[in-house]
Every structure is written in C-alpha cells, then in structure tokens.
C-alpha positions as CSV (number, residue, x, y, z in Angstrom):
1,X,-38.3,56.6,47.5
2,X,-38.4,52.8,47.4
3,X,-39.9,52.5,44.1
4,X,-37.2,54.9,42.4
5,X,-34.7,52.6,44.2
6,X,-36.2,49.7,42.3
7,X,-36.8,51.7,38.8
8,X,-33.2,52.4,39.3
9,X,-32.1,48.9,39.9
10,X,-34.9,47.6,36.4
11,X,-32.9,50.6,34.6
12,X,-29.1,49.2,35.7
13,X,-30.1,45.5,35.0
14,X,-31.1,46.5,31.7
15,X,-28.0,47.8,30.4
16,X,-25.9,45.2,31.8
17,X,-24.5,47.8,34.6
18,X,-22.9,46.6,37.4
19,X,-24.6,44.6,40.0
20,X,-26.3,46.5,42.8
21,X,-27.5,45.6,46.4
22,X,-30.0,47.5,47.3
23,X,-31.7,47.9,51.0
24,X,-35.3,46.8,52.6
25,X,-37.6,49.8,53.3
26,X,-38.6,51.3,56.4
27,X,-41.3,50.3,57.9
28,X,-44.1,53.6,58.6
29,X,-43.9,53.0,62.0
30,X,-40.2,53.9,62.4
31,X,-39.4,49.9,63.3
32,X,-36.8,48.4,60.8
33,X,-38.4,45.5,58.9
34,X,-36.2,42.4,59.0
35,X,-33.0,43.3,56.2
36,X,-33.2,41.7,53.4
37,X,-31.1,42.5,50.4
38,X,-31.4,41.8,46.2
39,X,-28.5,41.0,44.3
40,X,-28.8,42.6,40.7
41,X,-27.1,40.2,38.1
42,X,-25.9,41.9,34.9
43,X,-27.1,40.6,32.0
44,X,-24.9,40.4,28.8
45,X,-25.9,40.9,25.1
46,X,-25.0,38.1,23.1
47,X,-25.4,38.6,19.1
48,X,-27.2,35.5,17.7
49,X,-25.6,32.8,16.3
50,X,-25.7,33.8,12.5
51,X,-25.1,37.5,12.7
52,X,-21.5,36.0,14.9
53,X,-21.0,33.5,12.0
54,X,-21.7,36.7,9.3
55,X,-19.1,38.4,11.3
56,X,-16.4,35.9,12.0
57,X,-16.7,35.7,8.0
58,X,-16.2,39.2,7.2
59,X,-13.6,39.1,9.8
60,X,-11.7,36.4,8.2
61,X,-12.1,37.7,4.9
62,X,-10.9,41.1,5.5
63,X,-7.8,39.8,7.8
64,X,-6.7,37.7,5.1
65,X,-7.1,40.1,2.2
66,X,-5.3,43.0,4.5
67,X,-2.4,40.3,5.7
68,X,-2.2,39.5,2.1
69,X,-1.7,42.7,0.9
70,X,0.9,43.3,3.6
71,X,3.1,40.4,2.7
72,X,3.0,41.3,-1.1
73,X,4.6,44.8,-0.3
74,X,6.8,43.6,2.4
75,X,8.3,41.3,0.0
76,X,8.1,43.2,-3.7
77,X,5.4,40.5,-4.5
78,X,7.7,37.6,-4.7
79,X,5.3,35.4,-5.4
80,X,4.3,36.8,-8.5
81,X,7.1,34.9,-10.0
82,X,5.5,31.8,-9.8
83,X,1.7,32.7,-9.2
84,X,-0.9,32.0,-12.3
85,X,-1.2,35.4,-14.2
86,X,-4.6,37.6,-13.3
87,X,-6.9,36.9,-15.9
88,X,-10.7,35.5,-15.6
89,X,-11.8,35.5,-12.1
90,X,-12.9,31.9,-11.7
91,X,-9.7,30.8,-9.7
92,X,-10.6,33.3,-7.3
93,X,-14.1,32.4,-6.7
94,X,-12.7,29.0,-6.4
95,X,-10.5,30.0,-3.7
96,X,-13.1,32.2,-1.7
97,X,-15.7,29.4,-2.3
98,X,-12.9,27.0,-0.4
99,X,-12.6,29.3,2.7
100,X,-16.3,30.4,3.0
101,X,-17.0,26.3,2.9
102,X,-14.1,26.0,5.4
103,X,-15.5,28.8,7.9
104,X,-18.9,27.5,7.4
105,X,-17.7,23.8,8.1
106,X,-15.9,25.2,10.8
107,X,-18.8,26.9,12.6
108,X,-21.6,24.2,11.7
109,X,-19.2,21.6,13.5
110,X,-18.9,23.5,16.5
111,X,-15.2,24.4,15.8
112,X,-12.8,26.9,18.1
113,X,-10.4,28.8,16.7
114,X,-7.4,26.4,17.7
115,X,-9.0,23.6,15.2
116,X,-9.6,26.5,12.6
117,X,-5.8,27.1,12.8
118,X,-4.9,23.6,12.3
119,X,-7.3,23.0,9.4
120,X,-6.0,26.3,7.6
121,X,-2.2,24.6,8.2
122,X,-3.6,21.6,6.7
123,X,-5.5,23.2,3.9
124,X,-2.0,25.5,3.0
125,X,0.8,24.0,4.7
126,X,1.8,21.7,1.5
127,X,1.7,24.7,-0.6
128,X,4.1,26.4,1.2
129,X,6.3,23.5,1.7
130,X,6.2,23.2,-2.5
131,X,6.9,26.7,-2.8
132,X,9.4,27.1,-0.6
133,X,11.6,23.8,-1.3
134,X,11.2,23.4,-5.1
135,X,10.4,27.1,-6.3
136,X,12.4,29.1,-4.6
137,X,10.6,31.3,-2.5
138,X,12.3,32.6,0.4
139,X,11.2,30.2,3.4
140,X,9.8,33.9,5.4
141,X,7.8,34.7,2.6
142,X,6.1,31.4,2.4
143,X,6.1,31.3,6.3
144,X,4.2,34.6,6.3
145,X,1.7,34.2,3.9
146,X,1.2,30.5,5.9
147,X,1.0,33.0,8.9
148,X,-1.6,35.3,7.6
149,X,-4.0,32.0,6.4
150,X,-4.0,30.6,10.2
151,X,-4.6,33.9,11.8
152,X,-7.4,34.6,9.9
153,X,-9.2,31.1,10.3
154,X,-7.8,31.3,14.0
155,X,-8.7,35.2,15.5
156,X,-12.1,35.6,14.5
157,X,-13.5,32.0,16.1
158,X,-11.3,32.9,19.1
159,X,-13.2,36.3,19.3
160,X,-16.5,35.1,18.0
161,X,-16.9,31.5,20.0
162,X,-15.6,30.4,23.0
163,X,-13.0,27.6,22.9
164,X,-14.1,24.1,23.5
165,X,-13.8,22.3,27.2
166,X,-10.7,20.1,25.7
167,X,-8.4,23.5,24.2
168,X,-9.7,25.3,27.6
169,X,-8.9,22.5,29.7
170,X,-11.5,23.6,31.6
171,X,-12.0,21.6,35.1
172,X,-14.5,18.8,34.6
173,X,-13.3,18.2,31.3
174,X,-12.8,14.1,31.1
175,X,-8.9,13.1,31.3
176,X,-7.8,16.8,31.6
177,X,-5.0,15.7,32.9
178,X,-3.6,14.3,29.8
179,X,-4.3,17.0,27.8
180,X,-2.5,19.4,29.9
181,X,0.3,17.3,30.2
182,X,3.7,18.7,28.5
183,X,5.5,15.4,28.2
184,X,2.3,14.4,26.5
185,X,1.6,17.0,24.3
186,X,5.4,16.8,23.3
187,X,5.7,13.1,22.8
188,X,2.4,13.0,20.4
189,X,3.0,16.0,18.5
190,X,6.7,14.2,17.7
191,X,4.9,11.1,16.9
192,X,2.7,13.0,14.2
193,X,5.3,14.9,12.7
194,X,7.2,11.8,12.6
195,X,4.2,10.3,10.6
196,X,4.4,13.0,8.6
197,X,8.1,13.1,7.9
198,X,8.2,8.9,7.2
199,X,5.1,9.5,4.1
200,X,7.2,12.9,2.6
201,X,10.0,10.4,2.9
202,X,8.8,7.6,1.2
203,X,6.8,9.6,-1.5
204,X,9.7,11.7,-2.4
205,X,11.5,8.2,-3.2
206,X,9.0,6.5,-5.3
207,X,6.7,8.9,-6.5
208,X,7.0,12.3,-6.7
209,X,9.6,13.1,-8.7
210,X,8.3,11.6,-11.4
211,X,5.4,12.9,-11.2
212,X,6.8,16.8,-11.2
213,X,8.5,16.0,-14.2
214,X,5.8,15.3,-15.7
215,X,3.0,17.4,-14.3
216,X,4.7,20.7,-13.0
217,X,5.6,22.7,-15.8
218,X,8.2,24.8,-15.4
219,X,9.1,23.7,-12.3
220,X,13.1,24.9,-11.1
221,X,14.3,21.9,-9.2
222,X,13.4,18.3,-8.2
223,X,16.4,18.1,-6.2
224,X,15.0,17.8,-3.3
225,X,12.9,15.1,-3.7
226,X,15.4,13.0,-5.7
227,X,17.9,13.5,-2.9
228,X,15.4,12.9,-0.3
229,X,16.9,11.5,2.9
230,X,15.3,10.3,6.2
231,X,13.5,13.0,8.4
232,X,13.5,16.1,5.4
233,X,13.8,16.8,2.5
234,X,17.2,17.9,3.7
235,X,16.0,21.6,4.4
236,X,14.9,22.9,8.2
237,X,11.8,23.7,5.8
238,X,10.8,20.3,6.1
239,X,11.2,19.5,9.9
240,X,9.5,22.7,10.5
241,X,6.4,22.1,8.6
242,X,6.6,18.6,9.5
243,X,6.6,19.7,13.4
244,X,4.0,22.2,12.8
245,X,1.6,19.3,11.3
246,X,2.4,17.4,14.1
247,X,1.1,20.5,16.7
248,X,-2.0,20.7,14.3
249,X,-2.9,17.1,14.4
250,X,-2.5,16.6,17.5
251,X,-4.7,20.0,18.4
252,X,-7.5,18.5,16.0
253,X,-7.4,15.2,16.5
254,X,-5.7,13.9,20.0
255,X,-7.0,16.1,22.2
256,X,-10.9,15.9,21.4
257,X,-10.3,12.2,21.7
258,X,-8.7,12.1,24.7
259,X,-11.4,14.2,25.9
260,X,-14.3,12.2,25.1
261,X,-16.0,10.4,27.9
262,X,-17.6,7.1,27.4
263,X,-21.2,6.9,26.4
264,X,-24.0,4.7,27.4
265,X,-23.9,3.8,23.5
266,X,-20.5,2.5,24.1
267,X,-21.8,-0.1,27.0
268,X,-24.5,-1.6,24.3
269,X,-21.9,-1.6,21.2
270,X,-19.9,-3.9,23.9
271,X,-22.6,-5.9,24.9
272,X,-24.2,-6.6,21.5
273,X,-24.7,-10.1,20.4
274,X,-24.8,-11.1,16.7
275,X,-26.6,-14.2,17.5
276,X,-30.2,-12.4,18.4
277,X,-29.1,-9.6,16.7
278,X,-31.0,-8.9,13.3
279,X,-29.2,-8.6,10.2
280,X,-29.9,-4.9,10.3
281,X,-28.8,-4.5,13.2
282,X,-25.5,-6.7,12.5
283,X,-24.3,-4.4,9.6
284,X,-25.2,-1.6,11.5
285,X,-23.0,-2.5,14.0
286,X,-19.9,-4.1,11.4
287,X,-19.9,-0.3,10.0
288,X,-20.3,2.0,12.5
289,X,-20.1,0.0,16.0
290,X,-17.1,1.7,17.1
291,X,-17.0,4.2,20.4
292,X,-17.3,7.1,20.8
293,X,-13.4,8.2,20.7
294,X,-13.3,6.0,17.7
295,X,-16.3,7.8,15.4
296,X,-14.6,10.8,17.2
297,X,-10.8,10.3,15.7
298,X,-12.4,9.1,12.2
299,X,-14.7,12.3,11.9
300,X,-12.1,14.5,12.5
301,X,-9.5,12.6,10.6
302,X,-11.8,12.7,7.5
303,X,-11.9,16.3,8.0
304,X,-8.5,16.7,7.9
305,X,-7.7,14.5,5.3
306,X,-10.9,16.5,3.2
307,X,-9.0,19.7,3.7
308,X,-5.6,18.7,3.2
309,X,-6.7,17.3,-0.3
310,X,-8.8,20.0,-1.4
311,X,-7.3,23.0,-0.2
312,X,-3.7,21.1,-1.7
313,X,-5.1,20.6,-4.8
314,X,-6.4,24.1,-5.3
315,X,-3.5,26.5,-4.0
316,X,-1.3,24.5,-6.2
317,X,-3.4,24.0,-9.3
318,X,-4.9,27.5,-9.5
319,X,-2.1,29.4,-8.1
320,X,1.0,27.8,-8.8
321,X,2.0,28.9,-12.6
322,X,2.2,25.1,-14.8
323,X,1.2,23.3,-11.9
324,X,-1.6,20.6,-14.2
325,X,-4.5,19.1,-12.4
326,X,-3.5,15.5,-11.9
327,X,0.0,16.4,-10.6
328,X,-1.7,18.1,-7.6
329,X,-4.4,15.5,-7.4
330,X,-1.1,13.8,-6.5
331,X,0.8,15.9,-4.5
332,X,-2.8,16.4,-2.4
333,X,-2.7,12.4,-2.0
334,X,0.4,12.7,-0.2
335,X,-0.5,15.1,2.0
336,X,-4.0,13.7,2.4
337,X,-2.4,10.0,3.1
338,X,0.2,11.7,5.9
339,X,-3.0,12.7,7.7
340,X,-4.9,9.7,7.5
341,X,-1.9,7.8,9.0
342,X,-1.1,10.6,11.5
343,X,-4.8,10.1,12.4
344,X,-5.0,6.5,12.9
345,X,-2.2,6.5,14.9
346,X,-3.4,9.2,17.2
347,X,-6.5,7.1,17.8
348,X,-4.0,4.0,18.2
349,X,-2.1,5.4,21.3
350,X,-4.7,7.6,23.0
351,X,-8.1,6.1,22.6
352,X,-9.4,3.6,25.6
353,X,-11.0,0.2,24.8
C-alpha cells in the first residue's frame, strides 16, 4: 500500500497536480512510527525562452493584422484617402521588418509589456498626431489604429513575460515608494508632456511649416502649425498625445531609474583619481563614468529616441501618400528631439548623485 501511496504522489507531482500530504506507514508491529508528513510541490511547465519569443511574435502579428482589419471596416477605410496606393510589397516588408526588430529589441532587452506599449506610442504616436491634425482623419480613427499598435506590442509580453520589479512594484524593489506614488507619477508625467508640448511648440514656429510646404505633397492644411500657440497645436489632439507621451516616458524611462539601486561600480567611479589613473583608464571614465541610473536613463532614452525616429520616418514616408523622405527625416527629428529632452530631464529630477 505505501509504495502505491508514493507512485501516486511521483504521478501527481508530475503533472503539476495539486500538492498532496501524504502519511507515514505503519509499523508491522502495530506501533505507529513517529508522523512524519511530505509536502508535494507542483511543478509548472514553462515553454523556453525562444518558443515564448516565437509566440509573443505571432501574437503580436496576428493582433495587429486582426485590429487592423477591424478599424478599416469600422471606419469604411478612411485611411485609404491618404495612405500610399498598394503596389510593390517593399513598404510592407519595411514595416514588418520595423516591428519584428522592435519585438525582438524588446525581448533581448529584457522588456515588459508596459515598456513595449510606450515604445509602440513612441514609434506611432507622431503619425497619428500628423494624421489627425493636418489630414483630416477623424481623431477616433487615428486614436484606434494608435490603440491597436500598443495592444499588440503591450498583450502578448504581458502574457508571455512577467513584468519587471519597477512596473510590479513588487516589495524589495529599491525606492518603491516613489514609484507608487500618485502625486509622483502625476507631477512627472506633466513635466514630460510639458517637454513635449514646449518642442511641438517651438518647431511648429520655426520649422515645420516650411518644411510641409515643401516636403508633403498634397498635404490639406498647415494651419495648425502656422497658428501654433503655447501648449497645442490648438486641438485637444495635441494635449492628448502630448499627455500620453508624457505617461510613456515616464513608464520607460523614470521609473527604471528610480528603481535602480547603487552599484559597487558607482563607489569606484566616485573614488577614481585621474592623477594615478592611466590614460586608458581616464577616457574610459570621461565617456562612460556615469552611474548606474545615469547609463540607465541614456540607454533607455536612446531607445526611445531610436524608435521615435525610425518608426516616424517610416509610417509617414511609406504610408502617408506625398509624404518625401527628407520631410519625415524632419518631422522624425522633432519627435526624436522631444524625447531626448524629455529624457534628460527625467534623469535631471529623479536620479541621485
């Protein structure tokens, strides 16, 4: 009897059943041998890391093509108006190239699903603000194709990889209590979008409508940007996307730096010495002594900054009928300086010395 008890418990544990306690056996004699018991822990199969990645990108893939699709029938395809015409397939593979690099970034970096989210806002947000101001597309339809790109960057890491200790604010993490502040969160998404709303500002003023003029054939209205006034464009559009940029930067950027603890590599960048140091050693420490929040906020600012460029200068070059290559090379370098700024300031008000 006591080794189909165990047999039973080897069979349970194998298929992850539920835990089991099972009792000591009898002793021959009829005397009860001291009780002992066995706790049988379940154990959970966990898909390796590739086959999750090969599924978060299928995942992604198919909930953007689907959400797509969805969008273009709610809306009788209203962005057909405006969108490149179907031809050769190279602007597609482009674009899929973009998102698989994105995913793959995204997963190699040790990404969750809330940074995903904020880099797919950065990589499409200033598409849909284009759209939507100077083109004429109804703000929910550029909202909701904006909705389907961060759902499927955000759903499948959030299935598929388990969110980091500083999105969690999971106990232990280092200055938790900042991050799950509301006055903070509040105060520094404000002070990104504000970042965001001064560049828009100040671009709109001095560069870009010249440059659409020029560069975006076809275009229906420069308006906007001609009449630019302090804090939008002078549409909620504006403020709503700048707000949302804010959330995002502060998601990506502030709260990972916050959350990083000093290193003992921080102690020796403090105590270096450029009078024994070698000269080696001097430049080393000239281009990369910073601490560890520092290298943290510049990584993660150049990663926003790489995707708000590139994925700028494609949904607006390849998609966007007349749009010519160095007019989004432009409008990406707006977008691309708001985040750099945004990023430095971050690191300005929430990084310890």
């Amino acid at each position: 009897m006591g080794r189909t008890e165990e047999a039973s418990a080897e069979a349970l544990s194998a298929v992850g059943g539920p835990a089991a306690t099972w009792p000591a056996k009898t002793a021959p004699s009829g005397r009860s041998e001291p009780v002992e018991t066995r706790t049988l822990s379940p154990r959970r199969a966990r898909l390796p890391g590739p086959a999750r990645f090969t599924l978060a990108v299928v995942l992604s893939f198919a909930l953007s093509s689907l959400g797509r699709s969805f969008v273009d029938y709610a809306t009788q395809n209203e962005m057909s108006s405006i969108a490149v015409e179907a031809g050769s397939k190279p602007e597609l593979y482009a674009l899929a190239a973009w998102k698989l690099f994105g995913l793959a970034l995204g997963w190699a970096g040790d990404y969750d699903g809330y940074d995903l989210a904020a880099l797919s806002l950065f990589s499409h947000g200033p598409a849909t603000f284009l759209v939507s101001v100077f083109y004429g597309i109804r703000a929910q339809t550029a909202g909701a194709y904006l909705g389907v790109d961060v759902v499927s960057a955000f759903l499948p890491f959030l299935l598929l990889r388990r969110l980091s200790g500083a999105h969690s604010a999971a106990p232990g993490t280092p200055d938790r209590e900042i991050v799950i502040d509301r006055g903070i969160q509040l105060l520094t998404s404000l002070q990104s979008a504000l970042v965001y709303s001064v560049v828009l500002f100040l671009a709109s003023r001095y560069l870009l409508p010249n440059t659409m003029v020029l560069y975006f054939t076809g275009i229906p209205t420069i308006r906007p940007a001609a009449e630019a006034v302090f804090l939008g464009f002078g549409s909620p559009v504006s403020q709503v996307l700048s707000l949302l940029f804010g959330v995002a930067a502060r998601t990506f950027i502030f709260t990972p730096l916050v959350t990083t603890p000093w290193m003992p590599q921080d102690q020796k960048n403090a105590e270096f010495d450029p009078v024994s140091a070698t000269l080696g050693q001097t430049l080393a420490w000239n281009l990369w002594g910073y601490t560890t929040q520092t290298k943290v906020t510049l990584r993660r600012t150049a990663v926003a900054m790489l995707f708000t460029a590139v994925g700028t200068f494609l949904n607006t070059a390849l998609v966007i009928r007349g749009v010519e290559p160095y007019g989004a090379a432009v409008y990406a370098g707006v977008w691309s300086t708001a985040a750099l700024l945004t990023g430095l300031s971050l690191r300005y008000v929430g990084a310890s010395e």
